[in-house]
C-alpha positions as CSV (number, residue, x, y, z in Angstrom):
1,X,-73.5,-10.5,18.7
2,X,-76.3,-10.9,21.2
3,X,-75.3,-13.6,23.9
4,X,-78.6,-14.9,24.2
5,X,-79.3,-15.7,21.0
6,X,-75.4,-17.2,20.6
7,X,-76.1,-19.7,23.5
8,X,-79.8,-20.3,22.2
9,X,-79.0,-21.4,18.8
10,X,-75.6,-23.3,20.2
11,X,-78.2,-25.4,22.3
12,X,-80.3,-26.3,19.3
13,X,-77.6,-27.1,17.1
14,X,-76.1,-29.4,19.8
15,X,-80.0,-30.7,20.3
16,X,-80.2,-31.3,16.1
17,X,-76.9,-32.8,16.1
18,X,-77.6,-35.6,18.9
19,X,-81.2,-36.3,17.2
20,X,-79.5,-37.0,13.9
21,X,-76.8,-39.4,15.8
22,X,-79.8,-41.2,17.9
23,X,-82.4,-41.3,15.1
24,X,-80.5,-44.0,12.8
25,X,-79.8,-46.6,15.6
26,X,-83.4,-45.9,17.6
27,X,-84.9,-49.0,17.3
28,X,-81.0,-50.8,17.7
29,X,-79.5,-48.8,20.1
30,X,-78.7,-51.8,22.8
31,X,-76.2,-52.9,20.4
32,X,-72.4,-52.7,19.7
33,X,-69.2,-55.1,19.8
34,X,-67.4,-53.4,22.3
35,X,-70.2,-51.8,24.5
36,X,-70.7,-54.4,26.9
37,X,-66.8,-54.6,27.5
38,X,-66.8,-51.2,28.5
39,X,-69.8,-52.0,30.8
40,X,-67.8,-54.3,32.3
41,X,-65.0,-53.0,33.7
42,X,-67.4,-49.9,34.1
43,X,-68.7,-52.6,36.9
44,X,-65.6,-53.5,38.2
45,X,-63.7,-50.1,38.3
46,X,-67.0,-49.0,39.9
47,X,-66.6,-51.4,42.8
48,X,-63.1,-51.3,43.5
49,X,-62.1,-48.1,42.5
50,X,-58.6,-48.6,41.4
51,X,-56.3,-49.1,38.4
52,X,-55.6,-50.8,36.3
53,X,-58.8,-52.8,36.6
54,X,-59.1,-55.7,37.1
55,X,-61.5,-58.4,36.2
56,X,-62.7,-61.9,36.6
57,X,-61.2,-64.2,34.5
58,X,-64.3,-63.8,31.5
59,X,-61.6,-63.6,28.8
60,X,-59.5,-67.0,28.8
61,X,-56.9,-65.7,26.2
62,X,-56.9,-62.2,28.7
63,X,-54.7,-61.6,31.6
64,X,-57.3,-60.1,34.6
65,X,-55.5,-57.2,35.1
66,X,-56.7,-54.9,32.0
67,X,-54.3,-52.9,29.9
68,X,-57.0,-51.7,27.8
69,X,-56.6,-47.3,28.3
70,X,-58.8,-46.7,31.3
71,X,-60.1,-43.0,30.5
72,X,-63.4,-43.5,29.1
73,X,-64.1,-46.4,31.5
74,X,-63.5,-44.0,34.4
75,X,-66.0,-41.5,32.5
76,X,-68.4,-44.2,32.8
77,X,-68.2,-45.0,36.4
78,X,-69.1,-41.4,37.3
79,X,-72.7,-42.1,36.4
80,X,-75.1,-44.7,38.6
81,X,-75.2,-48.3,37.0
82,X,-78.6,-48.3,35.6
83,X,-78.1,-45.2,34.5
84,X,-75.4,-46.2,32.4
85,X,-76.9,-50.0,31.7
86,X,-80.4,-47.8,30.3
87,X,-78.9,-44.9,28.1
88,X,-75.5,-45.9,27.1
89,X,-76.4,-45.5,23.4
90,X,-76.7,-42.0,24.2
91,X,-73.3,-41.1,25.4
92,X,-71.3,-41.6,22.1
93,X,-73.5,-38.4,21.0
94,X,-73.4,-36.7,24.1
95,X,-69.8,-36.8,23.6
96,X,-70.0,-35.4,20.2
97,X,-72.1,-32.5,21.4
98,X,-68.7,-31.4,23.4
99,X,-66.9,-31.3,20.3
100,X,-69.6,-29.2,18.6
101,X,-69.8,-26.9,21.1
102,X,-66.1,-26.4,21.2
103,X,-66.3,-25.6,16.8
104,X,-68.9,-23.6,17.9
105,X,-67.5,-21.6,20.1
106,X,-63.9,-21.5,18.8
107,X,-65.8,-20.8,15.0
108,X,-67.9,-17.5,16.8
109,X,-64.5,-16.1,18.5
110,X,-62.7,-15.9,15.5
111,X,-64.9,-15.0,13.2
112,X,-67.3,-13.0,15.6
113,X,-70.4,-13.6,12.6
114,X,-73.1,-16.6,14.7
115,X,-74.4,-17.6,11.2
116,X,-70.6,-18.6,10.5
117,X,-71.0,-20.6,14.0
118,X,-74.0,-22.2,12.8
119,X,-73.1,-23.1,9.4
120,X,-69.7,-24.5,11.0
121,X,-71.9,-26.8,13.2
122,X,-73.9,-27.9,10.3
123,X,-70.9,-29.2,8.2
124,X,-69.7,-31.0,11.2
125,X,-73.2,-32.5,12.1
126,X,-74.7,-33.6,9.3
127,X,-70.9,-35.6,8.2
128,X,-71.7,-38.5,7.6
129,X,-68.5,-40.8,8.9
130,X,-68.6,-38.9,12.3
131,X,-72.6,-40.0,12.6
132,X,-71.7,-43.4,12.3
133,X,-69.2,-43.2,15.0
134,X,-71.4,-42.7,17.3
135,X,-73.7,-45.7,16.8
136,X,-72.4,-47.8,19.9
137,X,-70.8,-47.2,23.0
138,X,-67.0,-46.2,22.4
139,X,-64.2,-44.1,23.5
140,X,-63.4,-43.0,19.8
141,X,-65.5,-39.2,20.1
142,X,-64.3,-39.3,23.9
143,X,-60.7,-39.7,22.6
144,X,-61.4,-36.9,19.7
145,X,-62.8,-35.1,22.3
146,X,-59.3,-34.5,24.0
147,X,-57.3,-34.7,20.3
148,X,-59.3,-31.6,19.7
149,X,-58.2,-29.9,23.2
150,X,-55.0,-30.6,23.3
151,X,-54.2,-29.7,19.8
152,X,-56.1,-26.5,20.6
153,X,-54.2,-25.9,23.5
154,X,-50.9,-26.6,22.5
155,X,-51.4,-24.0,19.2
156,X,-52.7,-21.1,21.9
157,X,-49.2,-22.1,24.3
158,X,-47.5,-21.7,20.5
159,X,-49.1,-18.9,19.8
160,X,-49.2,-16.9,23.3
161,X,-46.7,-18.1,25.4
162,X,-49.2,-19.1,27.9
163,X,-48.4,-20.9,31.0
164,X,-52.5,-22.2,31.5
165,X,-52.6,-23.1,27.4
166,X,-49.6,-25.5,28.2
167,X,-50.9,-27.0,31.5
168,X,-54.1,-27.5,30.0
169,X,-52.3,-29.1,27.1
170,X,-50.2,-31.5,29.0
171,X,-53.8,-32.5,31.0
172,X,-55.8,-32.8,28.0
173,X,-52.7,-34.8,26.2
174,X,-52.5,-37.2,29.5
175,X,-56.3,-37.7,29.2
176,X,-55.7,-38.3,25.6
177,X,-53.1,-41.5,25.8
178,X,-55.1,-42.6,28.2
179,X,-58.2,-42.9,26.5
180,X,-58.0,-43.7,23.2
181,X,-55.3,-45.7,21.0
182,X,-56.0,-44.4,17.4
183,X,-56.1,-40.9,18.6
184,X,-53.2,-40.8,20.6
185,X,-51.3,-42.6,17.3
186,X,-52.4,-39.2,15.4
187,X,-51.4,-36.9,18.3
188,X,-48.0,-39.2,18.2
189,X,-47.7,-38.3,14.2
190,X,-48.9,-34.4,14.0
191,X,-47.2,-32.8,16.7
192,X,-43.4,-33.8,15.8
193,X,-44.7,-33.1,12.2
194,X,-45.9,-29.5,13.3
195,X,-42.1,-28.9,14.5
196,X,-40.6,-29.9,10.9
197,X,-43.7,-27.8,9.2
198,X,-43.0,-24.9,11.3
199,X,-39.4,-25.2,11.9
200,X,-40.3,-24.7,15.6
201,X,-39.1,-27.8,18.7
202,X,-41.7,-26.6,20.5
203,X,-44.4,-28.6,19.3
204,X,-42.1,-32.1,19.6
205,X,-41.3,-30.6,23.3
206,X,-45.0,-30.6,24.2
207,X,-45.5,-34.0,22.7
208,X,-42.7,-35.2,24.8
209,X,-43.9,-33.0,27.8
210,X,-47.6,-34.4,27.5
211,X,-45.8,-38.4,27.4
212,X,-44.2,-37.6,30.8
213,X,-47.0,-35.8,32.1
214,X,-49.1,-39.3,31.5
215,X,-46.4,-41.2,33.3
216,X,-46.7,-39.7,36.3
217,X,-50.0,-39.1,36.6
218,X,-51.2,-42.5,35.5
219,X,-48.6,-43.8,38.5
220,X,-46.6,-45.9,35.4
221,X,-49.7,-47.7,34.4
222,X,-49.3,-46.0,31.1
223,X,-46.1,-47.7,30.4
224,X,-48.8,-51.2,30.3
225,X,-51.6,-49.1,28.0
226,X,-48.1,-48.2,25.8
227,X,-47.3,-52.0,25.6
228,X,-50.5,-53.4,24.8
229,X,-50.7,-50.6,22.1
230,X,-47.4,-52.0,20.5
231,X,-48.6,-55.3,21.0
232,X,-51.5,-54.8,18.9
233,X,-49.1,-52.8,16.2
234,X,-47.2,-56.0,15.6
235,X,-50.1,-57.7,15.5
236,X,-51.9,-55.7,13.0
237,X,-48.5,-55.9,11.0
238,X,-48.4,-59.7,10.8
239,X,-52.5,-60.0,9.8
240,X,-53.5,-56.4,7.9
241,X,-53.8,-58.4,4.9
242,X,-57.2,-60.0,6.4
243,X,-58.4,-56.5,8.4
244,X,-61.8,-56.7,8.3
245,X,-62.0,-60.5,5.9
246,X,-64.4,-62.8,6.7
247,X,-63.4,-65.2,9.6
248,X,-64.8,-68.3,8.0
249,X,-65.0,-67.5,4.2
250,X,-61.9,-66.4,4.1
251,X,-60.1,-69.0,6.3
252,X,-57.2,-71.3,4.9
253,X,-59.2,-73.7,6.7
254,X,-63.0,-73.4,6.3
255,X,-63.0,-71.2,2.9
256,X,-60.9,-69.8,0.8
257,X,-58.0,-66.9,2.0
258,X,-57.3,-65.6,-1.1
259,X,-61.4,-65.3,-1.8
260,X,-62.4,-61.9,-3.0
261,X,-64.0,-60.5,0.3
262,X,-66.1,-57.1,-0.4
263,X,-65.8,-56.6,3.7
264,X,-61.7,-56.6,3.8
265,X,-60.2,-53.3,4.0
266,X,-57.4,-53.7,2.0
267,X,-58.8,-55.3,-1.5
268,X,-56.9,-56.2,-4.2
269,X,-56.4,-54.8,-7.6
270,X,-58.5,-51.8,-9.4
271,X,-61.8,-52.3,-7.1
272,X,-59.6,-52.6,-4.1
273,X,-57.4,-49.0,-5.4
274,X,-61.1,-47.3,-6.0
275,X,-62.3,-48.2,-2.6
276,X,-59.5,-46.7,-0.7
277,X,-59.5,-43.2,-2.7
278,X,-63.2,-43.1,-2.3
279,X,-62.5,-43.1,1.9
280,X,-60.2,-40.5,1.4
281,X,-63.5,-38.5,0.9
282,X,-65.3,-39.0,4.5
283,X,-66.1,-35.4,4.7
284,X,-67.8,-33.9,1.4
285,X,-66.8,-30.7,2.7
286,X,-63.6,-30.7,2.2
287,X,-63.7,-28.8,-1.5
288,X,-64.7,-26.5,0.8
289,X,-61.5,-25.8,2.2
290,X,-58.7,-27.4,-0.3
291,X,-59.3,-24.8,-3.0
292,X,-59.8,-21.4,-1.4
293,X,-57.4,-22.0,1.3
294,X,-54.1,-23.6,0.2
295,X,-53.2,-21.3,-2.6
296,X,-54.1,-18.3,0.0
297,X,-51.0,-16.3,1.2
298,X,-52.7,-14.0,4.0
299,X,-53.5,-16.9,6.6
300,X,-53.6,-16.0,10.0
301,X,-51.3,-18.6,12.0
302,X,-54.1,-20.2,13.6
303,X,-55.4,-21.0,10.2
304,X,-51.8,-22.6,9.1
305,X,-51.7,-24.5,12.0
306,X,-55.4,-25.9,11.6
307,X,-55.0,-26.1,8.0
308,X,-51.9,-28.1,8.5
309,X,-53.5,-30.1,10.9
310,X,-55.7,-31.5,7.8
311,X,-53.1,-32.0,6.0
312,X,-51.0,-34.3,7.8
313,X,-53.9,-36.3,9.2
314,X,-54.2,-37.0,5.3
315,X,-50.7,-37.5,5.1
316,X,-50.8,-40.2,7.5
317,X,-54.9,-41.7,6.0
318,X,-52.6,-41.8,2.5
319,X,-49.6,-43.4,3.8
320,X,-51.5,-46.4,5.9
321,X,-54.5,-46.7,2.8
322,X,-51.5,-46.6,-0.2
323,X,-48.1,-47.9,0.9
324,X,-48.1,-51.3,2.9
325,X,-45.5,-51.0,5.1
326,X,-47.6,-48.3,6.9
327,X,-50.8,-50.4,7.4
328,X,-50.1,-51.5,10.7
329,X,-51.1,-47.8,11.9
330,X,-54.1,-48.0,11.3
331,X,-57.2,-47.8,8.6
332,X,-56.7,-44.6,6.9
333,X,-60.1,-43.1,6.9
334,X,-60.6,-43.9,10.3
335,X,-57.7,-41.3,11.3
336,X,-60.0,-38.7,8.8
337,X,-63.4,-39.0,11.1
338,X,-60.8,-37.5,13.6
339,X,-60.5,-34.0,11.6
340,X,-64.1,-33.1,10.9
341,X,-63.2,-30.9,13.4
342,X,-60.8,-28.6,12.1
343,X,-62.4,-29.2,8.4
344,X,-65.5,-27.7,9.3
345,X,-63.9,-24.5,10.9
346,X,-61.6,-24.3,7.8
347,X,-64.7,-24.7,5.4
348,X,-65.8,-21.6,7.0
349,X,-63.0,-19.7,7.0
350,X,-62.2,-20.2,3.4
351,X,-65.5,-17.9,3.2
352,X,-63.4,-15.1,4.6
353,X,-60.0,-15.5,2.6
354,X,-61.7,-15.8,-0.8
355,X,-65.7,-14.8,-1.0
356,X,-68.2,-12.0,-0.3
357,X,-69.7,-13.6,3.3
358,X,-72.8,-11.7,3.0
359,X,-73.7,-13.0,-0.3
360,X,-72.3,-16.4,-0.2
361,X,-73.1,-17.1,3.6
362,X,-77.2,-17.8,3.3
363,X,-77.2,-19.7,0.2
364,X,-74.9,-22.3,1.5
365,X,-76.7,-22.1,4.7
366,X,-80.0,-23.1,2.3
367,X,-77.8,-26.0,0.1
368,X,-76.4,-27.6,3.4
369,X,-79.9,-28.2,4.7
370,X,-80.9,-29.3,1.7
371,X,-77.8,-31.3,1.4
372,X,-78.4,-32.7,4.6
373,X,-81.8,-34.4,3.9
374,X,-79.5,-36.7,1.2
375,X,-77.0,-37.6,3.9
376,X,-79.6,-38.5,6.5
377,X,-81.6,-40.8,4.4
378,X,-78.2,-42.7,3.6
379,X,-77.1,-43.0,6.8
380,X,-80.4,-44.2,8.1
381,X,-80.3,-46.9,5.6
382,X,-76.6,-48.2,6.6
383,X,-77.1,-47.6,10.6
384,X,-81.2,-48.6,11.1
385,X,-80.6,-52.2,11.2
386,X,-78.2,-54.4,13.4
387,X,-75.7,-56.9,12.0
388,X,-73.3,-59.2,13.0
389,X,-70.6,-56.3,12.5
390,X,-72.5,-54.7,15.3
391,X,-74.7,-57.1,17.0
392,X,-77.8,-56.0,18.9
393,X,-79.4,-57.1,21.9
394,X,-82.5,-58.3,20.6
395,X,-84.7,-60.9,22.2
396,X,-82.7,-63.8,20.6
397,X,-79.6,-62.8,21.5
398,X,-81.1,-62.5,25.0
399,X,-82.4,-65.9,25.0
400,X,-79.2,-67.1,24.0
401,X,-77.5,-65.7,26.7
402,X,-79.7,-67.2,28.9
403,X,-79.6,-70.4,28.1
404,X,-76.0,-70.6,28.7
405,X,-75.6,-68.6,31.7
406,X,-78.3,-71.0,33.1
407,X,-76.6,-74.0,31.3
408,X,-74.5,-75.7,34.8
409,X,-72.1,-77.8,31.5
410,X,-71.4,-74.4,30.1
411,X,-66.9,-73.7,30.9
412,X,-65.8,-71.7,28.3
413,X,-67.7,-70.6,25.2
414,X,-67.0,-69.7,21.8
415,X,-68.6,-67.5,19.6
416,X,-68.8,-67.3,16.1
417,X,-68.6,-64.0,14.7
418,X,-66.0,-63.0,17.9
419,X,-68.1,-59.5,17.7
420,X,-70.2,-61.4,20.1
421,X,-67.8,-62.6,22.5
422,X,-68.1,-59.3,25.1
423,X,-72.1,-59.7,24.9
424,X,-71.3,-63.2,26.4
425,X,-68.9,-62.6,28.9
426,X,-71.1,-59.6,29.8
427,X,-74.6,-61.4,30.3
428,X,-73.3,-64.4,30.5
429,X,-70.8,-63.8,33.2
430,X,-69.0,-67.3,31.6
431,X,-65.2,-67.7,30.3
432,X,-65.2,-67.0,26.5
433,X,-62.7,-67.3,24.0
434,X,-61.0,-64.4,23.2
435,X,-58.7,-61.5,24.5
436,X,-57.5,-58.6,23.0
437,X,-58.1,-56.3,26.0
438,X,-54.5,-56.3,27.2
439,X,-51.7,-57.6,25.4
440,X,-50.7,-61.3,24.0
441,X,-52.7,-60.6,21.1
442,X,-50.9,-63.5,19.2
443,X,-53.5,-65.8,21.4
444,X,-56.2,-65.1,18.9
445,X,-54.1,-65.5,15.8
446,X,-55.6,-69.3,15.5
447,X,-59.1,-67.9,14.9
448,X,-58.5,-63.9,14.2
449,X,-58.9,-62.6,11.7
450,X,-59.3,-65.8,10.1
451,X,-59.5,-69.1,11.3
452,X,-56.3,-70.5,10.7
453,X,-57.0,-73.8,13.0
454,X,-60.3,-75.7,13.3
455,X,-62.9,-75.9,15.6
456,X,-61.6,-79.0,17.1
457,X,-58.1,-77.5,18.2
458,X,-60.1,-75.2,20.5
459,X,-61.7,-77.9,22.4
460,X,-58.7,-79.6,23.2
461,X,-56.4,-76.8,23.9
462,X,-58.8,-74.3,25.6
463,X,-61.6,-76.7,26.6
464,X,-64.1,-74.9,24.9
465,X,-67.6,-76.6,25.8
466,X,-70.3,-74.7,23.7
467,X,-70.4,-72.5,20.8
468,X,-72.6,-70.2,19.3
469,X,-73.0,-69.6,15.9
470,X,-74.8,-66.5,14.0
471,X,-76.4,-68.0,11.0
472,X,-76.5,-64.6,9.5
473,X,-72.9,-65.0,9.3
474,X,-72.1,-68.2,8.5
475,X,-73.7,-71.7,8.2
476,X,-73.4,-74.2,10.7
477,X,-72.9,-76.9,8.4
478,X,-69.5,-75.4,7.0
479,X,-67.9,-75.8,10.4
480,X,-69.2,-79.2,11.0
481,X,-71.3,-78.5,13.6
482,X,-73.6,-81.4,14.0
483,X,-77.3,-80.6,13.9
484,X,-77.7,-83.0,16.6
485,X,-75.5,-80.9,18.6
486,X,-77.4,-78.1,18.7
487,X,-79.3,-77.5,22.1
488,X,-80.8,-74.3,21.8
489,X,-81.7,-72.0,18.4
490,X,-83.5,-68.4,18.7
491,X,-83.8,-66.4,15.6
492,X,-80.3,-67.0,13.5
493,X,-78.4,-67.8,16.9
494,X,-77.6,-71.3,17.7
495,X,-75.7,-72.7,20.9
496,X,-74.0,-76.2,20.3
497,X,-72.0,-78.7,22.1
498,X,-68.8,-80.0,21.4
């Protein structure tokens, strides 16, 4: 293969990718529910340089010292502040463009064919769950990111014995925990799995090698990250029911909590059973690899071990989407975004264990552009506009904002979705209601998921002031907000008094 034209098509697939993430969100991209969090403590850990961070006291229901893991934060702060306050859309994608280059890279040494490389990076760009990851600022594709690395490392430590593979993998695992919850929880779930699968302790020992190696390099804050994680477990295991319901529709108080809410993840009956088999398929790729592949004796071990990698990720997407007692851990499909990865590479390497490459390799080369045309236009439609899921700052939103961080009566505000409720704090620089960032997540059980106590317990236990209310979301008028209460409206947001 000729170097130069390796590294020059690696370039423009990495370009492609991060123009098919950015296009979508283009006329959106100052938007997100967690963004301005991470902004935040960006600011913060940016000034004081020291962890945990801490913050002002923006979150009532919060401690200020934030449990939150710190790793992608600590990315952030690396960068100037108007750097990151102008183009922090763009670093989900960037992101994403590590983990291409690593399939691209990892795809061209084992197969030593660049069209295989390129075809590899096309699955894996144009899927269509990992593109909407990257719509706001998050620390999912940073935690991937090191999923990816240390799984990679700890197979070539397997493999070879070698001494660098494992330091690497203890590094990129200590990164890992403290970076990203959902992805450690997988790392937590495959590599003891990968002992059992391959009858070899060695996998389990660098699990519980990479856990130590976090203690004492994170100076014991990870035993907090570890505690706020199994704080939000328990939480999760109480409420799962109403994942993702409707916070007023769906209320025992306000609506109705056994209404049938299209948005809840876990739905009842038939269309509920239909809806979670259909995530099973984030990746239509993956015919690609299932038949070809697992009725194949002559795998190389690296092949098992990716291959098996798949599997129990699925394992664990089945168990939390099917069987109840496993929701807790997690929505199942998420956990699949998190092995597009290794799906891609095995997509391509089923080419080599069952087809003729040279005939088979240009026509699906030709179908997955074609192909990719389809999955572009959808996503566009689902990730062009904002809403209240993902809130944007628009114009309204910043008048908002501006009434009430100008607003001297303003102590502590309440916002209605809670997506809003970093926004707020953020621009605001005001208490809000809401947590979630450390531990004591039974604080927001009153109002999340659902609201299980009305509006009026707030103001006399918390001393909420002011709320504002996206009519987009719900109407006023159900929560018995007062018209005359109302002191400032732009576009569907209105602040009121109480």
């Amino acid at each position: 293969m000729n170097l130069f034209f390796v590294i020059s098509a690696g370039i423009l697939l990495i370009i492609f990718a991060f123009f098919v993430r950015v296009k979508p969100i283009w006329k959106n991209r100052y938007r997100g529910c967690d963004a301005y969090y991470y902004l935040l403590c960006t600011e913060e850990f940016r000034r004081k340089r020291r962890l945990p961070i801490t913050l002002p006291h923006y979150f009532l229901l919060d401690i200020q010292e934030q449990w939150y893991p710190p790793g992608f934060i600590v990315l952030l702060s690396v960068f100037p502040k108007r750097f990151v306050e102008k183009y922090y859309w763009a670093v989900s994608p960037a992101v994403d463009g590590l983990i291409l280059a690593c399939l691209y890279i990892i795809t061209c040494l084992v197969t030593g064919n660049m069209v295989a490389a390129i075809l590899a990076g096309f699955l894996y760009a144009l899927t269509p769950a990992v593109i909407a990851q990257c719509s706001s600022l998050n620390s999912r594709q940073l935690g991937c990111f090191f999923l990816i690395t240390t799984v990679l490392s700890t197979f070539a430590f397997v493999n070879y014995h070698n001494l660098y593979a494992l330091g690497a993998c203890l590094v990129f695992g200590a990164c890992l925990l403290m970076t990203h919850k959902m992805s450690a929880q997988l790392l937590y779930f495959v590599l003891p799995l990968m002992s059992l699968v391959f009858w070899n302790p060695i996998y389990i020992l660098v699990m519980l090698g990479i856990v130590a190696a976090t203690l004492i390099l994170s100076g014991g804050l990870f035993l907090k990250v570890l505690k706020g994680q199994y704080d939000i477990l328990r939480f999760w295991n109480r409420n799962w029911r109403n994942l993702g319901a409707h916070q007023v529709y769906s209320s025992p108080i306000y609506g109705d909590e056994n209404r049938d809410d299209s948005q809840r993840v876990f739905q009842k009956g038939v269309k509920g059973f239909y809806r979670k088999i259909r995530s099973l398929g984030v990746n239509i790729y993956v015919i690609l690899l299932v038949f070809p592949l697992l009725h194949h004796s002559q795998l190389s071990l690296f092949d098992r071990q990716m291959l098996w990698w798949v599997i129990l990720t699925y394992v664990l997407a089945i168990l939390t989407l099917l069987i109840p007692r496993f929701r807790f851990y997690g929505e199942g499909y998420k956990y699949l975004r998190m092995v597009a990865f290794p799906i891609s590479y095995l997509a391509i390497t089923s080419l080599y264990y069952g087809w003729d490459v040279d005939y088979y390799f240009y026509p699906l080369l030709a179908a997955t552009i074609l192909a990719s045309v389809w999955i572009i236009l959808r996503v566009y439609r689902f990730e062009s506009s904002a809403s209240w899921g993902n809130p944007s700052m628009d114009s309204n939103l910043s008048k908002a904002s501006a009434f009430l961080k100008t607003n001297d009566k303003v102590s502590v505000i309440m916002s209605i979705p809670v997506n809003l409720a970093d926004t707020i704090a953020y621009h605001c620089r005001k208490r809000v209601l809401w947590g979630t960032h450390s531990d004591n997540f039974s604080a927001v059980e009153p109002f999340w998921p659902v609201f299980r106590q009305p509006l009026e317990f707030f103001v006399t236990e918390y001393g909420v002031s002011h709320i504002i209310v996206t009519a987009d979301y719900v109407s006023p008028e159900l929560l018995h907000l007062s018209p005359d209460k109302m002191l400032f409206n732009a576009g569907c947001y209105s602040v009121y008094e109480v």
